[in-house]
Each structure stands twice: as C-alpha cells, then as structure tokens.
C-alpha positions as CSV (number, residue, x, y, z in Angstrom):
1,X,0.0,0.0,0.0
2,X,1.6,3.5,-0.8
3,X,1.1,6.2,1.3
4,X,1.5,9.9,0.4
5,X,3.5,11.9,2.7
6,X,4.2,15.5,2.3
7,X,5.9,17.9,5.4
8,X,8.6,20.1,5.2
9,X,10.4,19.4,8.1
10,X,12.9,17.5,6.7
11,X,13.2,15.0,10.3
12,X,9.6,14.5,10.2
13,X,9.7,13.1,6.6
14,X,12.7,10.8,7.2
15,X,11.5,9.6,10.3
16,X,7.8,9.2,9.1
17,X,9.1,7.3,5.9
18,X,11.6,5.0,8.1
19,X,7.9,4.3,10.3
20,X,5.5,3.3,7.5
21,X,8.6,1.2,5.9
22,X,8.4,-0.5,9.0
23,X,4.9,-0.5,9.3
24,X,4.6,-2.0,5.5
25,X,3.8,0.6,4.1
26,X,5.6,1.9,1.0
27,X,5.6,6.1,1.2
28,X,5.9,8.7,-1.1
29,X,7.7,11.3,0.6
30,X,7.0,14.8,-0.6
31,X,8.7,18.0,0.6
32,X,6.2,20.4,0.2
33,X,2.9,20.7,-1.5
34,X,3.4,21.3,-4.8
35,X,5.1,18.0,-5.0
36,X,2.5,16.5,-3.7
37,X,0.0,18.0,-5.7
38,X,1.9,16.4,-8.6
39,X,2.0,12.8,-7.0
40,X,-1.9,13.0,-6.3
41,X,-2.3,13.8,-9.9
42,X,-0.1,11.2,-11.5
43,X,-1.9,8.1,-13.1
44,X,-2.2,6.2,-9.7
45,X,-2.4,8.0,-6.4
46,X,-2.1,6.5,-3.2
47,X,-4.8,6.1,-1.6
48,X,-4.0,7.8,1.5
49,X,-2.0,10.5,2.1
50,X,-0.4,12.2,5.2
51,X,-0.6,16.0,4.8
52,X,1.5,18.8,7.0
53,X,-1.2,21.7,7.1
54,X,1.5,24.4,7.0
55,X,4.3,23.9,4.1
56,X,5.4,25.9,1.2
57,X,3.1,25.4,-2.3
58,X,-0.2,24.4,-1.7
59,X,-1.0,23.7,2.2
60,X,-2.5,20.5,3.8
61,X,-6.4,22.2,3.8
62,X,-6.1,23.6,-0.1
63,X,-4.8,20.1,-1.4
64,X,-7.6,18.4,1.3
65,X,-10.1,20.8,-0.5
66,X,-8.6,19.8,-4.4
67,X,-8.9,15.7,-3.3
68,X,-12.3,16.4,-2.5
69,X,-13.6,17.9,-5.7
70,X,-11.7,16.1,-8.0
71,X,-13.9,13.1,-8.3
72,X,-11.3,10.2,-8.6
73,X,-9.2,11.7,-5.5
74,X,-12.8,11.5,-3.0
75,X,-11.9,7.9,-2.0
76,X,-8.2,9.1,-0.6
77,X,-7.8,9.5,3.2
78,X,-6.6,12.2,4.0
79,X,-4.5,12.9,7.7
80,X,-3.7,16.2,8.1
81,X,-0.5,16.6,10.6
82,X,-0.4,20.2,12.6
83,X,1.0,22.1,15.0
84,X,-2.4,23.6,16.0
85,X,-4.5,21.9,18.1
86,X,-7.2,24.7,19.3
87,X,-11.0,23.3,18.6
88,X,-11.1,25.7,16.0
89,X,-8.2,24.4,13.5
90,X,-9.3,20.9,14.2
91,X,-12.7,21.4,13.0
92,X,-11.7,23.4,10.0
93,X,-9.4,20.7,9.0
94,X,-12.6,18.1,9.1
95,X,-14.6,20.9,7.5
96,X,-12.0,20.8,5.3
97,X,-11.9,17.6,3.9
98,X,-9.7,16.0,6.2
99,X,-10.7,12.2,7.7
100,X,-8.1,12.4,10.6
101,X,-6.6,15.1,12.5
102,X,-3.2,15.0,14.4
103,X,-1.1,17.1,16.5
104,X,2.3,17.3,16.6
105,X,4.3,15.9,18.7
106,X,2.3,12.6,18.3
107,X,2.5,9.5,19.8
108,X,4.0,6.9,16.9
109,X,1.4,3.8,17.8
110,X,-1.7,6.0,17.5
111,X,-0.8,6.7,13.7
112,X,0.1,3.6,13.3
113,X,-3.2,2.6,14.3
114,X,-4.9,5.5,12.8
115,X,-3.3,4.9,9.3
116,X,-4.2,1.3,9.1
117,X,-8.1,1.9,10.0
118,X,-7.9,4.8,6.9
119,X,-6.0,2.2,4.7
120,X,-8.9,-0.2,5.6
121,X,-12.0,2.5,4.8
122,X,-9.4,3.7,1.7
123,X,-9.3,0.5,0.2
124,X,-13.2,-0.1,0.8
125,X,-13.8,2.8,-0.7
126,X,-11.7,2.0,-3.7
127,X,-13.8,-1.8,-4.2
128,X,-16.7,-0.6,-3.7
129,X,-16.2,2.1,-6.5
130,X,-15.2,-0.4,-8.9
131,X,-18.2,-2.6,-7.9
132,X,-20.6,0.6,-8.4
133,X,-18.3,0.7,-11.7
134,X,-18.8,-2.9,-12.7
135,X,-22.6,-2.9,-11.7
136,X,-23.2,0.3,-14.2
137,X,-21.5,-1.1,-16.8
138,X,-23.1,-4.3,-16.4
139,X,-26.6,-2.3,-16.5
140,X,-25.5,-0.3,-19.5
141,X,-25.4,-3.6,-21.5
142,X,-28.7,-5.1,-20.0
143,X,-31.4,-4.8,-22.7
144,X,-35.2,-4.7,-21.6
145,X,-38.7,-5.2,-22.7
146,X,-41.4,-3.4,-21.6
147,X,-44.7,-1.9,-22.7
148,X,-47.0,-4.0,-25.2
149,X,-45.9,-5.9,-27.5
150,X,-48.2,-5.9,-30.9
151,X,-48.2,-9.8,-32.0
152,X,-49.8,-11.1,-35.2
153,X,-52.9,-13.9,-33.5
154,X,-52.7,-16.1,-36.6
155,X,-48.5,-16.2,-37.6
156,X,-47.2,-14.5,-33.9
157,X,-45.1,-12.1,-35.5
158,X,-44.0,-9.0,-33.6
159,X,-44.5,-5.8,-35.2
160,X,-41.3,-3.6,-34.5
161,X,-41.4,0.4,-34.1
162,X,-40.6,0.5,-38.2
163,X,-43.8,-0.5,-38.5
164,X,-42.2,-4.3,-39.6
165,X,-43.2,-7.6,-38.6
166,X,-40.5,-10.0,-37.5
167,X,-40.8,-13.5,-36.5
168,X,-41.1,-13.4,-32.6
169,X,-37.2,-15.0,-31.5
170,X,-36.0,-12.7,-34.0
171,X,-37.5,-9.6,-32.3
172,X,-36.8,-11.0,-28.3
173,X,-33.2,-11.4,-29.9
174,X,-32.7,-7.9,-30.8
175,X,-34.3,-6.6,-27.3
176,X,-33.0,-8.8,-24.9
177,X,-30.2,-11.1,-24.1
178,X,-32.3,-14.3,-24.6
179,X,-31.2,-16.7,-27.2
180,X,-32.9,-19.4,-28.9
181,X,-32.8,-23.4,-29.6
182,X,-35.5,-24.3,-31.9
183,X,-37.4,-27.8,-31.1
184,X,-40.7,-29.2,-31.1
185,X,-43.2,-29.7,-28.1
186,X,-45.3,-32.9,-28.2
187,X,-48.6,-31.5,-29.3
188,X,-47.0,-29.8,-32.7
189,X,-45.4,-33.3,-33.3
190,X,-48.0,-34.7,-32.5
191,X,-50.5,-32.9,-35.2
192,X,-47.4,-33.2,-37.6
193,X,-47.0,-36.7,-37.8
194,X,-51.0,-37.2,-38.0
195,X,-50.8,-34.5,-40.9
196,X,-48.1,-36.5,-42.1
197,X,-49.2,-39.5,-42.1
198,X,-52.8,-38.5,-43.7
C-alpha cells in the first residue's frame, strides 16, 4: 500500500518514511505541497496521504479541498498533521476535507493505528467504486422489454417500431439477451405426424 506523505520538516519526513517502511507501508515522501499535488495527480495516487497543514506550495487544507472535488481523488484518506490543536483548527481541517486530524508531537502507535483503520476505509472505498463501476457497466449492456408488444394472433409475428413484422425470437433477440434453440413440443409433433401420415 503506498502512502503519500508531504511535510517540510525534513526530520519529520525521514522519520515518518523509516515508520511506514516499517509498518509495511511503502511512502511517497513529498517535501512540500506542490510535490505532492503532482504525486496525487499522477496516473495512480495512493490512496491515502499524510498532509502537514502548513508547508510551502499548496497547504494541507487547499490540497484536502482539491482531493475532494476532484472526483477520482474522494476515496483518498486524508490525515492532516499540525502544529495547531485549538477546537477551531481541528474542525476546520474536518470541515475541510480531512478524515483524521493529528497534532504534533504525536505518539508513533496512535498513527500507526490511525493509518491502518484509513487504509482499511481507503481500500473499501476503492472496491466498492469499482463494484458501483462494474454494476453500471453491467446495467448499461442489460437490454429490456417493456410496454405491449403488438403480436400477429394467426402467424405471432411481432411488429417492430418501423412498423415491420419479425418472426417473434427474431425480435426478443434484438431486445433482450435471450437466445434461442429451436425444437418441437409434443402436441405440434404430434399434429405433424397425423398431418403426415394422412
């Protein structure tokens, strides 16, 4: 799992990228925000990323509010790491965007623990997008019936919206996903061999 990490204190990001090495993690350490800007934009960006709120180039709260309107980004999970820790600066880093908040200095096992419950709701987030991704395409390709079908009583051909008649598994073949094996039931047999035979 890659994790985004972006801080300009230079001892912070070494010893935040030893951690999540340790952790199992594999980060991508970021200097300021401008950097990270550009990792969140690349082809595949982690999916969650550890934010200073103060740094040179774009802040932790302006790239928290880019994540969330850019529509691929929503699923990230965002940690903003601070220095304030007044009621006011915590709730507009949630306001924000942000999913978890954290002072600085902070204890080592509670972001442990905090980053692997956000790579757990990160990565549910990601499946269950490409489900909802899956399921629309899937839908997309699902053809339907509905409404009433005009069918000739004496030949049972359906009359199409050109104002043609088809013969009826011609028709269900072009609206639905049915196809057809062609046999005889017992009662057509039946009157086919008497026919036959007379």
């Amino acid at each position: 799992m890659r994790v985004l990490m972006a801080d300009d204190d230079a001892m912070l990001r070494h010893g935040l990228g030893v951690q999540l090495r340790k952790w199992g993690y594999d980060p991508v350490v970021c200097a300021n925000g401008d950097e990270a800007r550009r990792v969140l934009r690349s082809g595949e960006p982690p999916l969650v990323a550890i934010l200073d709120r103060s740094m040179p180039g774009a802040d932790g709260l302006t790239l928290c509010a880019e994540i969330r309107a850019t529509p691929h980004l929503r699923a990230t999970y965002v940690v903003l790491l601070t220095a304030h820790d007044t009621r006011d600066d915590m709730l507009s880093g949630f306001d924000g965007g942000a999913d978890e908040y954290i002072t600085k200095p902070f204890d080592w096992e509670m972001l442990r623990a905090r980053l692997k419950t956000g790579v757990r709701i990160a990565t549910l987030q990601r499946d269950l997008a490409q489900k909802v991704t899956e399921l629309e395409r899937a839908l997309a390709n699902v053809k339907q019936l509905s409404g009433l079908l005009p069918i000739c009583s004496y030949c049972k051909r359906i009359r199409d919206d050109g104002d043609y008649w088809q013969q009826l598994e011609t028709y269900l073949g072009d609206h639905s996903e049915a196809e057809f094996s062609h046999g005889v039931c017992p009662e057509c047999l039946e009157h086919a061999t008497r026919d036959f035979l007379q």
